[in-house]
VMD Tcl script that builds the backbone (N, CA, C; Angstrom):
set m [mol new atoms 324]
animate dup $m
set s [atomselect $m all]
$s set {name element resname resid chain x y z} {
  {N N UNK 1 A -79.396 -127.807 -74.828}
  {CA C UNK 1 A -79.357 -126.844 -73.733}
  {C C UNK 1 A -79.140 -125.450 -74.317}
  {N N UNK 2 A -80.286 -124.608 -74.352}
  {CA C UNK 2 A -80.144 -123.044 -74.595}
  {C C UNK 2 A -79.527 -122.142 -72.948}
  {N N UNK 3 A -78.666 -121.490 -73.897}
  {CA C UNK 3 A -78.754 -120.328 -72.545}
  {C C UNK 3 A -79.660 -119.277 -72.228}
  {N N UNK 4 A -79.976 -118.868 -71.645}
  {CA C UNK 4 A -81.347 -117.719 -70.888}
  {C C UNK 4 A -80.979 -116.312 -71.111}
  {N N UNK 5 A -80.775 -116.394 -71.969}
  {CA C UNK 5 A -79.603 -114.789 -72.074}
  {C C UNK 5 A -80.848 -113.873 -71.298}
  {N N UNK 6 A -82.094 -113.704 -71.725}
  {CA C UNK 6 A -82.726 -113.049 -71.302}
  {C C UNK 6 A -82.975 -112.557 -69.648}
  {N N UNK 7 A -82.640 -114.164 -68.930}
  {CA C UNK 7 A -82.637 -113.781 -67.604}
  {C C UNK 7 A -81.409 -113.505 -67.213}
  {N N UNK 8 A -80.576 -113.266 -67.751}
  {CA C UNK 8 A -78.786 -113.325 -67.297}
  {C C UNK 8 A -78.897 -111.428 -67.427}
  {N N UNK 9 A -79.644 -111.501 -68.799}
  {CA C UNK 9 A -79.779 -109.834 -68.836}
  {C C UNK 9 A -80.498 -109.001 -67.591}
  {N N UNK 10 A -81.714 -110.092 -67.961}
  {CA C UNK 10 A -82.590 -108.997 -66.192}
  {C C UNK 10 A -81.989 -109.201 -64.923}
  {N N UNK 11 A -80.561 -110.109 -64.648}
  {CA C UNK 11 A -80.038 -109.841 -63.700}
  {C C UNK 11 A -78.721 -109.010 -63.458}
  {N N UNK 12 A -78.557 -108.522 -64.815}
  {CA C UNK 12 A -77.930 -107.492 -64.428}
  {C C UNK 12 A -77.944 -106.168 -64.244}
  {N N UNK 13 A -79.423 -106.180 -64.984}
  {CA C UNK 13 A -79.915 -105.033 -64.747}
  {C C UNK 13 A -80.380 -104.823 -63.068}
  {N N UNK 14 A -80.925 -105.823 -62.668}
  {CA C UNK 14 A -81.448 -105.820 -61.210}
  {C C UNK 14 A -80.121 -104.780 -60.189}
  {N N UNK 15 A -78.719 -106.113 -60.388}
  {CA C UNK 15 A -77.441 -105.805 -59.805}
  {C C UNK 15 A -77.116 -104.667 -60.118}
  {N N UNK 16 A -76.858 -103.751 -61.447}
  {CA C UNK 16 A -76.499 -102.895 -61.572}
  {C C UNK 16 A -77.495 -101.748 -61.451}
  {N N UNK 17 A -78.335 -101.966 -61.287}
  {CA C UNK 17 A -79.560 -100.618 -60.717}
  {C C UNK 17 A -79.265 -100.905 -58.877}
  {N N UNK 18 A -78.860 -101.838 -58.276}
  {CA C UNK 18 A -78.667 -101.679 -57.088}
  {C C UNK 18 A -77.253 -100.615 -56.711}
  {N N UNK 19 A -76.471 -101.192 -57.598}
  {CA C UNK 19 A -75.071 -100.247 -57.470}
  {C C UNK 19 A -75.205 -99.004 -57.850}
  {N N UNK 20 A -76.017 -98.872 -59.129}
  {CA C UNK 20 A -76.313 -97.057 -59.470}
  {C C UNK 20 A -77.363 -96.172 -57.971}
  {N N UNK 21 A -78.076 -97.056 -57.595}
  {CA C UNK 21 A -78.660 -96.379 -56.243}
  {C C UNK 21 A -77.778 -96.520 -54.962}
  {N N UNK 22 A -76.464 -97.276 -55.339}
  {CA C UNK 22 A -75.594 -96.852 -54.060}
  {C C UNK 22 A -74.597 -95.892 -54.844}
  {N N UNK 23 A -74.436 -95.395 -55.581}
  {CA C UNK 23 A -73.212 -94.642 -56.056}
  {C C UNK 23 A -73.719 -93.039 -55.992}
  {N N UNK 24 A -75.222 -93.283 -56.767}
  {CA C UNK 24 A -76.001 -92.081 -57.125}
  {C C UNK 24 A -76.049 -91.239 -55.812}
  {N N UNK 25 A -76.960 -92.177 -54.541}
  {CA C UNK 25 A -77.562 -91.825 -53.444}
  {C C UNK 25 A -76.799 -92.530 -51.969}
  {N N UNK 26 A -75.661 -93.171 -52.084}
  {CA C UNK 26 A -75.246 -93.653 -50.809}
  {C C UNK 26 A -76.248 -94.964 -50.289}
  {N N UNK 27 A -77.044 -95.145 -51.284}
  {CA C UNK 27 A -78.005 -96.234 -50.146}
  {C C UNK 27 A -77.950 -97.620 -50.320}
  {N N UNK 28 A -77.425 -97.784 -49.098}
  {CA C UNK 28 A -77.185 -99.205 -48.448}
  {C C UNK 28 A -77.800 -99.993 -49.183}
  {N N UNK 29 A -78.991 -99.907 -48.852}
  {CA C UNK 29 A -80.163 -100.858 -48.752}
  {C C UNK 29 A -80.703 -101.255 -50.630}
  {N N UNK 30 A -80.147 -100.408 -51.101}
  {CA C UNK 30 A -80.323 -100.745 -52.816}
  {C C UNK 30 A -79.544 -101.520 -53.042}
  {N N UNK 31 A -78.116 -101.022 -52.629}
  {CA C UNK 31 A -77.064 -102.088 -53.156}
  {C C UNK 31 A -77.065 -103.723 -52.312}
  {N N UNK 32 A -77.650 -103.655 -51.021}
  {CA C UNK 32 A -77.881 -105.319 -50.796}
  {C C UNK 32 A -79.092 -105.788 -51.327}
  {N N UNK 33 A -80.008 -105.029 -51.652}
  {CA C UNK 33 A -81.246 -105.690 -52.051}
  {C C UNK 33 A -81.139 -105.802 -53.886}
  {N N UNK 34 A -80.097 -104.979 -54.597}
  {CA C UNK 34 A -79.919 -105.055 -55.898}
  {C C UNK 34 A -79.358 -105.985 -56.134}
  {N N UNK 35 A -78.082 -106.607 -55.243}
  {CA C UNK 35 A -76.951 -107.509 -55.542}
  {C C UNK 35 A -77.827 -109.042 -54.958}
  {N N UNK 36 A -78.949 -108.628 -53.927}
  {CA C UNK 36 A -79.179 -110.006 -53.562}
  {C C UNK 36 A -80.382 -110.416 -54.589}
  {N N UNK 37 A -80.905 -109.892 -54.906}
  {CA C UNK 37 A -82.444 -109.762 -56.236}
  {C C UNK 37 A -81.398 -110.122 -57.811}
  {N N UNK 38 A -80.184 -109.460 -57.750}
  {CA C UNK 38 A -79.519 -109.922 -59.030}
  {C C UNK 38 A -78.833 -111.420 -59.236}
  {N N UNK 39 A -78.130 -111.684 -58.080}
  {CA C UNK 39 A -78.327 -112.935 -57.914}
  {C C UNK 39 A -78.796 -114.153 -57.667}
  {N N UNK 40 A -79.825 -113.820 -57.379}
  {CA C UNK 40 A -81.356 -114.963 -56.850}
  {C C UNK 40 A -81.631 -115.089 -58.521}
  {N N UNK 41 A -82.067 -113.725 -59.270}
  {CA C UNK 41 A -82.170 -114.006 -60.873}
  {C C UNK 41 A -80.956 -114.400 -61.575}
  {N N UNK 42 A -79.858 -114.414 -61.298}
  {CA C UNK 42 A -78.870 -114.985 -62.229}
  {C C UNK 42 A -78.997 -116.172 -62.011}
  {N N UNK 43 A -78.756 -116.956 -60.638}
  {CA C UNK 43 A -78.938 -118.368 -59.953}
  {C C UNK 43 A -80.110 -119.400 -60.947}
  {N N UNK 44 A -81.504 -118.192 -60.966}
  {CA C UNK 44 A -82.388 -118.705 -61.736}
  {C C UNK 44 A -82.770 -118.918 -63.465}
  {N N UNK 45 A -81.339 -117.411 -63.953}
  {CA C UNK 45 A -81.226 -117.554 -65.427}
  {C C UNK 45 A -80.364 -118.877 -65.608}
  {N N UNK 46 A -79.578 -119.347 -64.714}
  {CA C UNK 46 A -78.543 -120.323 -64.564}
  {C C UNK 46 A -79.442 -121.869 -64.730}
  {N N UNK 47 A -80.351 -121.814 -63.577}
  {CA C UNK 47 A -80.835 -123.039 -63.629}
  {C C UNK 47 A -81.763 -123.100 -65.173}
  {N N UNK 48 A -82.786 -122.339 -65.720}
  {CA C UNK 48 A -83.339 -122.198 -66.786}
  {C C UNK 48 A -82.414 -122.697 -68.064}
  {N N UNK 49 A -81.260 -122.826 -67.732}
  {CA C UNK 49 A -79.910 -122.845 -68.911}
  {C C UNK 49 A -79.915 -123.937 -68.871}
  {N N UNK 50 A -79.824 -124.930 -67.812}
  {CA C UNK 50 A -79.658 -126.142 -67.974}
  {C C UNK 50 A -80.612 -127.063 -67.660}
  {N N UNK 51 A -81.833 -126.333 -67.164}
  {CA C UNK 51 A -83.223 -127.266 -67.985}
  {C C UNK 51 A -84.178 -126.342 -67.587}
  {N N UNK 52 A -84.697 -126.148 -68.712}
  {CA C UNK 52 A -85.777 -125.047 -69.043}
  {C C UNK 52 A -87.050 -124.818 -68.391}
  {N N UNK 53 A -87.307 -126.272 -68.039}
  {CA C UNK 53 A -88.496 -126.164 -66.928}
  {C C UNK 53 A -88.155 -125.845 -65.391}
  {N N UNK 54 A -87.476 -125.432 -65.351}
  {CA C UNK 54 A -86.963 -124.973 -63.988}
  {C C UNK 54 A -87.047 -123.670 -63.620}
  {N N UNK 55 A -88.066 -123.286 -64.151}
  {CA C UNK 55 A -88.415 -122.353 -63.768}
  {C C UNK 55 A -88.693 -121.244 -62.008}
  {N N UNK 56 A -88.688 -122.131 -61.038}
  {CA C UNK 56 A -89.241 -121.062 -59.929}
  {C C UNK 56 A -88.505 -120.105 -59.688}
  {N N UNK 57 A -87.145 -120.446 -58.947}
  {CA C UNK 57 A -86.392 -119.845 -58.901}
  {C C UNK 57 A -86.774 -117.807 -59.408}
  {N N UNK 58 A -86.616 -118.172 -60.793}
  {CA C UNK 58 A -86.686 -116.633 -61.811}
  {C C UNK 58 A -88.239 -116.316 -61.333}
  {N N UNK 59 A -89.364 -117.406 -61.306}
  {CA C UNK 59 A -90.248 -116.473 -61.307}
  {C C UNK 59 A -90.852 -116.244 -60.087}
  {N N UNK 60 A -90.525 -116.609 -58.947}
  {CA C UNK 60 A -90.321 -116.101 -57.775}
  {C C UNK 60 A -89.613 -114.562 -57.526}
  {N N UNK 61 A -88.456 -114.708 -57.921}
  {CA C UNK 61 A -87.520 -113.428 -57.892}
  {C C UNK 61 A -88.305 -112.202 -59.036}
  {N N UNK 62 A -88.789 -112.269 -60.105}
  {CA C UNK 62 A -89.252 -111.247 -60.831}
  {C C UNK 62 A -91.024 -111.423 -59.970}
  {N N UNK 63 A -91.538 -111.961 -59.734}
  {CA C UNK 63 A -92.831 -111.905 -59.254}
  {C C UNK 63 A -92.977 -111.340 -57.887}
  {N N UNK 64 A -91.512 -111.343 -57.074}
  {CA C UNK 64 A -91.388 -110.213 -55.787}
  {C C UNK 64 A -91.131 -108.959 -55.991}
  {N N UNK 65 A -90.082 -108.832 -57.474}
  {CA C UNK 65 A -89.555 -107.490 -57.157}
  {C C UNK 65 A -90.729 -107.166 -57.744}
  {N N UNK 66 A -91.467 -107.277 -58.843}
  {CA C UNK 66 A -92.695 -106.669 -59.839}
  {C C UNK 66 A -93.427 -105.759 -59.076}
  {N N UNK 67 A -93.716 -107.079 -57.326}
  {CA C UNK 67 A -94.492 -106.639 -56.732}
  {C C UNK 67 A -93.884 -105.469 -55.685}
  {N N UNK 68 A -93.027 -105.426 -55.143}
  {CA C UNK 68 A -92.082 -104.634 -54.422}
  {C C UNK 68 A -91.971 -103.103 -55.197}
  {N N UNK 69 A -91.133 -103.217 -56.301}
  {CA C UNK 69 A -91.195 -102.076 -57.448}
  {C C UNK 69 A -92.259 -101.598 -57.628}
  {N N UNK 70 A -93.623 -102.148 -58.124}
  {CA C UNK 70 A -94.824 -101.847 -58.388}
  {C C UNK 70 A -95.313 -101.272 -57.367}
  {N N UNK 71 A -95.458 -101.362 -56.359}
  {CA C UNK 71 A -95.824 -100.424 -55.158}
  {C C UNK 71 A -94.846 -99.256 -55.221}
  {N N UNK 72 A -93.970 -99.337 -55.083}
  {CA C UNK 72 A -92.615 -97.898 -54.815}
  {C C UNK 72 A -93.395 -97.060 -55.901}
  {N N UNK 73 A -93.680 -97.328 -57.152}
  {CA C UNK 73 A -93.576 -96.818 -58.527}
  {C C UNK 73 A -95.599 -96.139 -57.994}
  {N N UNK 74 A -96.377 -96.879 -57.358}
  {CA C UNK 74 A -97.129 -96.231 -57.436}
  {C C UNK 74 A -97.563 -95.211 -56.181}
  {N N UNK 75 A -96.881 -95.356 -55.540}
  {CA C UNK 75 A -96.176 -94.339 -54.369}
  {C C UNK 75 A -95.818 -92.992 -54.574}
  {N N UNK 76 A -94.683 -92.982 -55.346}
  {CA C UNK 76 A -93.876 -92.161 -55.744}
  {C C UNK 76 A -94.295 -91.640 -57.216}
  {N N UNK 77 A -94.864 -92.263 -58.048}
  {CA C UNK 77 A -94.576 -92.036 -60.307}
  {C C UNK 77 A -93.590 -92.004 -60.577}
  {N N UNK 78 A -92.558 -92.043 -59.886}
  {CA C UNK 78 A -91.357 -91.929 -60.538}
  {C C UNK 78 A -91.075 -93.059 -61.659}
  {N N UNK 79 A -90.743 -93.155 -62.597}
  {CA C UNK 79 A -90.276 -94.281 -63.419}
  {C C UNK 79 A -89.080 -95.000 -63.128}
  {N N UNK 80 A -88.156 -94.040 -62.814}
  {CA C UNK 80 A -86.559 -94.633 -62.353}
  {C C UNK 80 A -86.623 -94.608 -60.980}
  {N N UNK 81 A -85.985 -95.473 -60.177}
  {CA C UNK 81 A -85.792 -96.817 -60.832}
  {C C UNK 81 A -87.180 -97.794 -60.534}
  {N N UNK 82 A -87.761 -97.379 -59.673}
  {CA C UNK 82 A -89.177 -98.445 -59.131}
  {C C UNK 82 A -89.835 -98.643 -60.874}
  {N N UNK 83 A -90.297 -97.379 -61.368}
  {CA C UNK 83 A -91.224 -97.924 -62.881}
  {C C UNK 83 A -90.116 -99.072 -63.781}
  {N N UNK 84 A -89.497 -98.778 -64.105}
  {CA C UNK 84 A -88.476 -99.432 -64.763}
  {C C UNK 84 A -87.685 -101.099 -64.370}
  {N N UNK 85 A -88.107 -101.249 -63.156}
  {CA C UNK 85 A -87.881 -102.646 -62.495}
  {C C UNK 85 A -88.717 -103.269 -62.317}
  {N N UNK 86 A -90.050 -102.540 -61.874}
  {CA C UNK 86 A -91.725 -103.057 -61.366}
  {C C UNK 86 A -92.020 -103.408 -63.367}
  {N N UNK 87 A -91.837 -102.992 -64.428}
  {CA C UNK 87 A -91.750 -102.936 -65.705}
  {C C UNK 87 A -91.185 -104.476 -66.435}
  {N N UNK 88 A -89.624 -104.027 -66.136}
  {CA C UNK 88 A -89.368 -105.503 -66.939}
  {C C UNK 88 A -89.368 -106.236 -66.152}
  {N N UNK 89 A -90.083 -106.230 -64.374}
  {CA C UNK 89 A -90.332 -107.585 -63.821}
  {C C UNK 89 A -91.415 -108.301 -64.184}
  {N N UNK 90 A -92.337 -107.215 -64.873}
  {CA C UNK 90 A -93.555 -108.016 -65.072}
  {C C UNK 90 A -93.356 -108.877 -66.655}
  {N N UNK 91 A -92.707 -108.081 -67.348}
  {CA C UNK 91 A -92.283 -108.970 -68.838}
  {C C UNK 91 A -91.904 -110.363 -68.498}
  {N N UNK 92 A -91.174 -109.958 -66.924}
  {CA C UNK 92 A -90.101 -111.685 -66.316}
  {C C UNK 92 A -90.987 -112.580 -66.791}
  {N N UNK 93 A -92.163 -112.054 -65.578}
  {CA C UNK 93 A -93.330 -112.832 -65.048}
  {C C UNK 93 A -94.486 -112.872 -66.390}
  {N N UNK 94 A -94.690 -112.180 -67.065}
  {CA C UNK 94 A -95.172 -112.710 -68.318}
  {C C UNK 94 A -93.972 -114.222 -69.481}
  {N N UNK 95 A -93.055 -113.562 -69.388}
  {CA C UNK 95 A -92.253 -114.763 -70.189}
  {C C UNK 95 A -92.055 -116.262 -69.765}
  {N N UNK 96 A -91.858 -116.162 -68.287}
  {CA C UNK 96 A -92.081 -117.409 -67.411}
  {C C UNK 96 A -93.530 -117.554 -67.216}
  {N N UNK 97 A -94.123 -117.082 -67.625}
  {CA C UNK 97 A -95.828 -117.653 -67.017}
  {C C UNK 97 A -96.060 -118.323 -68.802}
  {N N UNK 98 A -95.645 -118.199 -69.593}
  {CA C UNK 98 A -95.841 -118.510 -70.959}
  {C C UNK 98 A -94.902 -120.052 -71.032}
  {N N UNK 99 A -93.593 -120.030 -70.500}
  {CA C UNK 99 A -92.850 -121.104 -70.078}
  {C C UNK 99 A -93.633 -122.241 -69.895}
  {N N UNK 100 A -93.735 -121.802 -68.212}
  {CA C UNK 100 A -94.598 -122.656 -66.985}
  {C C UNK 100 A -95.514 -123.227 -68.369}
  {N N UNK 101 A -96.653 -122.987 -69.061}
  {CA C UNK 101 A -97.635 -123.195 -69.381}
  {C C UNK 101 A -97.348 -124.293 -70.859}
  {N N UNK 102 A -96.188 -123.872 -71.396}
  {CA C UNK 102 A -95.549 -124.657 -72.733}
  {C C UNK 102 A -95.263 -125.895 -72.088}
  {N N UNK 103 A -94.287 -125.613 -70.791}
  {CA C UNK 103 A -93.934 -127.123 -70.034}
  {C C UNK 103 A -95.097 -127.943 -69.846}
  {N N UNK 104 A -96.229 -127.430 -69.520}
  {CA C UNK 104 A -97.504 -128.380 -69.053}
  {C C UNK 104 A -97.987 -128.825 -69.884}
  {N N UNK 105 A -97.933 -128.201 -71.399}
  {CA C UNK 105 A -98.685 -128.892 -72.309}
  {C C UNK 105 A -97.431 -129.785 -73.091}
  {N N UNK 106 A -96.411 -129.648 -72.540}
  {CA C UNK 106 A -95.172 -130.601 -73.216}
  {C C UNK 106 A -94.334 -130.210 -74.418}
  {N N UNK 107 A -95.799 -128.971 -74.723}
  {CA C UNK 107 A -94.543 -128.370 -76.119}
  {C C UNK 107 A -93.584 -127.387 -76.132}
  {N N UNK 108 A -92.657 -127.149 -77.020}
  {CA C UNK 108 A -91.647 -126.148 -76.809}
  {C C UNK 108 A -91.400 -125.745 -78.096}
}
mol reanalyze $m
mol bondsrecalc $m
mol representation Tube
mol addrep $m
């Protein structure tokens, strides 16, 4: 059993970019959607920890925000925070789509 450090990391980045957009700007709506997006990905770095093919979870949660972020980011250009989340969500969703695909062929 490996741990997922990687997804434990992108969920704290998720959580703590929700709290920097409530501290920065007062807004509500970052900090429930940061804390609930950080924990849906921790839940899912969690399950990945204790069996690796368990994937949905994480790539559900990085394959919404990618898509969520990715719109804001091309809305706006701003990089922070939409480029920068729409960014390493898609790495998520590249690293789990490489997963998914090792599990099917059985190797690791």
């Amino acid at each position: 059993m490996s741990t997922d450090w990687a997804g434990y990391g992108y969920a704290a980045l998720v959580a703590s970019g929700g709290v920097f957009g409530y501290v920065k700007a007062g807004s509500v709506p970052s900090l429930a959607a940061g804390l609930l997006f950080g924990s849906l990905a921790g839940v899912g770095a969690y399950q990945m920890s204790c069996d690796p093919g368990n994937i949905w979870l994480s790539l559900a949660t990085s394959g919404t925000l990618s898509g969520i972020m990715g719109t804001r980011f091309l809305k706006s250009r701003k990089f922070m925070p939409a480029g920068l989340i729409a960014g390493v969500s898609l790495l998520m969703v590249g690293r789990l789509g490489v997963a998914l695909l090792q599990n099917r062929d059985g190797s690791q």
